[in-house]
C-alpha positions as CSV (number, residue, x, y, z in Angstrom):
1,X,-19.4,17.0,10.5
2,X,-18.0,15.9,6.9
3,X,-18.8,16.6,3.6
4,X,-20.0,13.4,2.6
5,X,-23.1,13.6,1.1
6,X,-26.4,11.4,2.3
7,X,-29.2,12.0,-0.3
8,X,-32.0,12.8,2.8
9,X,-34.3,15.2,3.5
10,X,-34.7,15.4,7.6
11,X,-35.5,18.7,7.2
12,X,-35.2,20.8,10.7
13,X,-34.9,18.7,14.0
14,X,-35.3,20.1,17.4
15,X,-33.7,17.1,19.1
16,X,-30.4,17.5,16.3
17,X,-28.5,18.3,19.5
18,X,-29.4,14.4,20.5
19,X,-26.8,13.6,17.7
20,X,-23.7,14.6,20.2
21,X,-24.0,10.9,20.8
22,X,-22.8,9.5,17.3
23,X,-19.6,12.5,17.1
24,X,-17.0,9.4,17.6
25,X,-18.6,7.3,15.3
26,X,-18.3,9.7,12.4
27,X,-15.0,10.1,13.4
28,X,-14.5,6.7,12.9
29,X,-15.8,6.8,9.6
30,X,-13.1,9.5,8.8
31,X,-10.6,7.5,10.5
32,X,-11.5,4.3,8.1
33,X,-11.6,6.3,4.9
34,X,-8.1,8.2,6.1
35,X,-6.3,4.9,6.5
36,X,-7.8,2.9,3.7
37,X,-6.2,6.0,1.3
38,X,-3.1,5.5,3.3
39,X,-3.0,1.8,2.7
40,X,-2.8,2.5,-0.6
41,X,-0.7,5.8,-1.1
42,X,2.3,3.5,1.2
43,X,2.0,1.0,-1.8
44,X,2.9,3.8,-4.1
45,X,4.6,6.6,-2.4
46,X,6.9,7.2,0.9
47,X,5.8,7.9,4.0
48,X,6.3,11.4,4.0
49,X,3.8,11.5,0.9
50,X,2.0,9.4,2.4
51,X,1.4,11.1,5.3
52,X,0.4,14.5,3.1
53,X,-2.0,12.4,1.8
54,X,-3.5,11.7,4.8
55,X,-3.8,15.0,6.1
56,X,-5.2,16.1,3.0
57,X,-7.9,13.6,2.6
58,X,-9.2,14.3,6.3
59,X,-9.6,18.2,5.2
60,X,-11.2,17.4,2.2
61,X,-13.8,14.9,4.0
62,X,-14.3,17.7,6.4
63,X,-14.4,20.5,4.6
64,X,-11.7,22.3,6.0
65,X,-14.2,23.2,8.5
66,X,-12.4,22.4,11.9
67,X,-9.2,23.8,10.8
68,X,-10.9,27.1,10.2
69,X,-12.3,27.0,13.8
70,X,-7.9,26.7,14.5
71,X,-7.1,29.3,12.9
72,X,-10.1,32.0,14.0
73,X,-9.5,30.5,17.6
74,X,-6.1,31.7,18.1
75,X,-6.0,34.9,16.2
76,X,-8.8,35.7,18.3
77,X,-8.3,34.1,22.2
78,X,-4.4,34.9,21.6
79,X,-4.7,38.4,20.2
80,X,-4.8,40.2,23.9
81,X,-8.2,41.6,23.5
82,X,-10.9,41.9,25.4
83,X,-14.0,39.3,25.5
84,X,-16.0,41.4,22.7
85,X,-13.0,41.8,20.6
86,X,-11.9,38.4,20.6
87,X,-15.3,37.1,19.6
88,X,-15.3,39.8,17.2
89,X,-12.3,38.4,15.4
90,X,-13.1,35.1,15.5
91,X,-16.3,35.7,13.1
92,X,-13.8,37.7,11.2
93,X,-13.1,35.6,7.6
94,X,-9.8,37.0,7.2
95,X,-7.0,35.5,8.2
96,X,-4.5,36.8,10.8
97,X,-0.8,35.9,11.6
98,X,-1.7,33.8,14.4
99,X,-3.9,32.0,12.4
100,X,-1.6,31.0,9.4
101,X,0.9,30.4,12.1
102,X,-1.6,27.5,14.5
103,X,-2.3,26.2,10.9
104,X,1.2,25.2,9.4
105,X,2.8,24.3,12.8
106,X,-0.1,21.7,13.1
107,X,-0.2,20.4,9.6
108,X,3.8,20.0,9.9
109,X,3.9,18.9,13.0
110,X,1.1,16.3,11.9
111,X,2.8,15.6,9.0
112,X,5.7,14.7,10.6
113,X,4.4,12.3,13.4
114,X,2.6,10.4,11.1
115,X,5.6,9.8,9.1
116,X,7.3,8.5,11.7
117,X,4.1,6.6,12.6
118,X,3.9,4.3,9.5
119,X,7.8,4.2,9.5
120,X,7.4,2.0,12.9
121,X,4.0,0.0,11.0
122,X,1.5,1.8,13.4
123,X,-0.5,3.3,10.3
124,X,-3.6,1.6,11.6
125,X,-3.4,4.4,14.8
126,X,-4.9,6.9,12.2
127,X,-8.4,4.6,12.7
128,X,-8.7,6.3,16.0
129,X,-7.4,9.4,15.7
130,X,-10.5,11.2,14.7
131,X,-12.7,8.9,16.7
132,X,-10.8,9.7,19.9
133,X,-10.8,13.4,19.1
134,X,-14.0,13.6,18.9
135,X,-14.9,12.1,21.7
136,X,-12.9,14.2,23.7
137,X,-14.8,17.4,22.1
138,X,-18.4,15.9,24.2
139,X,-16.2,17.8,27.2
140,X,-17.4,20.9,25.4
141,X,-20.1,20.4,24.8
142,X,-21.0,18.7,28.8
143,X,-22.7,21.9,31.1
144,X,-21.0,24.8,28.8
145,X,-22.6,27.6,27.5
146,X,-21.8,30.0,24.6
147,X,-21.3,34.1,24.8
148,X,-22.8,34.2,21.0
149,X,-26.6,34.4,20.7
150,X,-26.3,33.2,17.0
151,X,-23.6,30.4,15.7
152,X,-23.5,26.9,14.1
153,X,-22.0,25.7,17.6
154,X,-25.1,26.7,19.7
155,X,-26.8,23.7,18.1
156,X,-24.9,21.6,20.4
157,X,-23.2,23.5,23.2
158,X,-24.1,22.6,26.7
159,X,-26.5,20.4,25.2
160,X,-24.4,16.9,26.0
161,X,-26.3,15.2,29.0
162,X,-23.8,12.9,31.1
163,X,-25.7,9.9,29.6
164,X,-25.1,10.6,25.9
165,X,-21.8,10.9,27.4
166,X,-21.2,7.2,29.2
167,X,-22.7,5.6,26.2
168,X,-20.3,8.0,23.8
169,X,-17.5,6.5,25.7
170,X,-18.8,2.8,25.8
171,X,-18.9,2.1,22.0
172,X,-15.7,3.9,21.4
173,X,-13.8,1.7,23.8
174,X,-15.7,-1.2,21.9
175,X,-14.8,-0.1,18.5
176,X,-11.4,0.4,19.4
177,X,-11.2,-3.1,21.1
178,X,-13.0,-5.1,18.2
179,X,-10.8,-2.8,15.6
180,X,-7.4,-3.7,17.8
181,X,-7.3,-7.1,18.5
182,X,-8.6,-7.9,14.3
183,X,-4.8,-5.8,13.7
184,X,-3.0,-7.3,16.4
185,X,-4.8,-9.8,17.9
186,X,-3.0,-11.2,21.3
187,X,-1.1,-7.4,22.4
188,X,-3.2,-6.6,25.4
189,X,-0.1,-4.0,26.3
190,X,-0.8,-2.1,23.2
191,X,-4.4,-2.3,23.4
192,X,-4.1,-0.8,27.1
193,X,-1.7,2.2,25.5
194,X,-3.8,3.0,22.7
195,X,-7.2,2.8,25.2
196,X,-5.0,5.5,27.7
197,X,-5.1,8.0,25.2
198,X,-8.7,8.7,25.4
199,X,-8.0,9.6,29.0
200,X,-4.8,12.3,27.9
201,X,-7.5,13.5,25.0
202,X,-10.3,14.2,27.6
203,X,-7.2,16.0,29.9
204,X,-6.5,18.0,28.0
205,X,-10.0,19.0,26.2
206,X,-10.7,19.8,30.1
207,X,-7.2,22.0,30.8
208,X,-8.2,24.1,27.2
209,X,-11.9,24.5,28.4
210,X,-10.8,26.4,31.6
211,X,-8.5,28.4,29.6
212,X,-11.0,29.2,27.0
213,X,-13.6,30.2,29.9
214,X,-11.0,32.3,31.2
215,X,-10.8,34.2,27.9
216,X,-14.1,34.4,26.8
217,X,-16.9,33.1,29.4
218,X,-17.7,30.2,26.9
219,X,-17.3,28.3,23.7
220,X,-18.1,28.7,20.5
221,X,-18.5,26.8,16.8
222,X,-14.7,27.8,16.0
223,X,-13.6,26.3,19.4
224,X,-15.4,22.9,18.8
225,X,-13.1,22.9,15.6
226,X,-9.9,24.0,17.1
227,X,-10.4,21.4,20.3
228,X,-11.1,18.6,17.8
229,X,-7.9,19.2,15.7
230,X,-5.7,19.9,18.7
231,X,-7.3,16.4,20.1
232,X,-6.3,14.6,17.0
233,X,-2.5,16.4,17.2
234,X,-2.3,15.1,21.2
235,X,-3.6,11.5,20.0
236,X,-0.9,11.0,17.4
237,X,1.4,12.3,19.6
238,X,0.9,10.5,22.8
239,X,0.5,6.9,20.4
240,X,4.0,7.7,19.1
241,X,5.4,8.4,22.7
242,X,4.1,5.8,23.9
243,X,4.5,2.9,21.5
244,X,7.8,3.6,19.4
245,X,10.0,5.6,21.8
């Protein structure tokens, strides 16, 4: 999930899929360490650079790996090929127009909504954004199945039970809560926006399943990294609909 290092030795665990569970929590680890570097880049940069620097740190705590699964996802499910030759592709390491393409539109289009983010004093909406994201990503992971027989998403596709779920969905809402009202305390309206996005998230993780299953008769590793990217980009943007325009 990140490239943090834990000095452990677990060795190999045939419950690891029972770790779908904690996905939102590590994303609020990310989501901490993203806006205490954005606290201080504001103090010395713009927000534009700031905002660079944000985007940057969560790539380099993850590794780059969830933008990869991006970029093979739509050069492959956008390529018009059939099932085999998508899936093909998407295990390809090079990289493909599409792919360059769904990368720099979303790390622009990031970029630029978080700019105008912390211009309106909402930097503290990047705590959630990778929390929420991954939340959303469970949806994949709930009753789905994969067409590969070997991948690092197999681990945990179709492996979420509807309990790990609920409780997924519990702590979040009480992170977000706790989190919310220590920033701004008494602004139950803003509380009740930022708590709707989860709902948009899980939308639209649902719409981009069917059309993945459409494509390919399942999901794979790269689409777990391309939904929880794409789940980050709706967050953001929904937050800045709804609580600046």
């Amino acid at each position: 999930m990140t490239r943090i290092p834990i000095k452990a030795d677990i060795g190999f665990d045939e419950e690891f899929h029972k770790s779908i569970v904690y996905f939102p929590l590590v994303g609020f680890v990310i989501g901490l360490i993203s806006y205490l570097i954005g606290g201080l880049a504001i103090k010395v940069f713009d927000p534009f650079v700031t905002s660079i620097l944000i985007v940057g740190i969560e790539v380099i705590i993850t590794g780059g790996l969830h933008i990869d699964g991006l970029g093979d996802t739509f050069d492959a499910i956008y390529s018009n090929r059939d099932k085999d030759r998508m899936l093909e592709i998407m295990k390809d390491s090079r990289l493909g127009t599409n792919s360059l393409l769904a990368i720099l539109f979303l790390v622009l289009i990031k970029i630029g909504i978080l700019t105008n983010i912390i211009n309106a004093n909402l930097l503290w909406v990047i705590i959630f954004m990778p929390l929420v994201s991954r939340l959303g990503v469970i949806i994949m992971l709930y009753k789905t199945v994969t067409p590969r027989k070997v991948g690092m998403g197999n681990i945990f596709i179709g492996k979420a039970t509807l309990s790990m779920f609920i409780i997924a969905i519990l702590y979040s809402v009480a992170i977000i809560v706790l989190v919310s009202k220590f920033i701004f305390l008494s602004h139950n309206l803003l509380l009740i926006k930022l708590l709707s996005s989860i709902l948009i998230v899980m939308i639209f993780d649902y719409l981009f399943k069917n059309h993945i299953y459409k494509k390919i008769d399942g999901v794979t590793g790269d689409i777990l990294g391309c939904t929880i990217e794409l789940g980050e980009l709706i967050f953001i943007l929904y937050s800045y609909i709804i609580m600046v325009i």
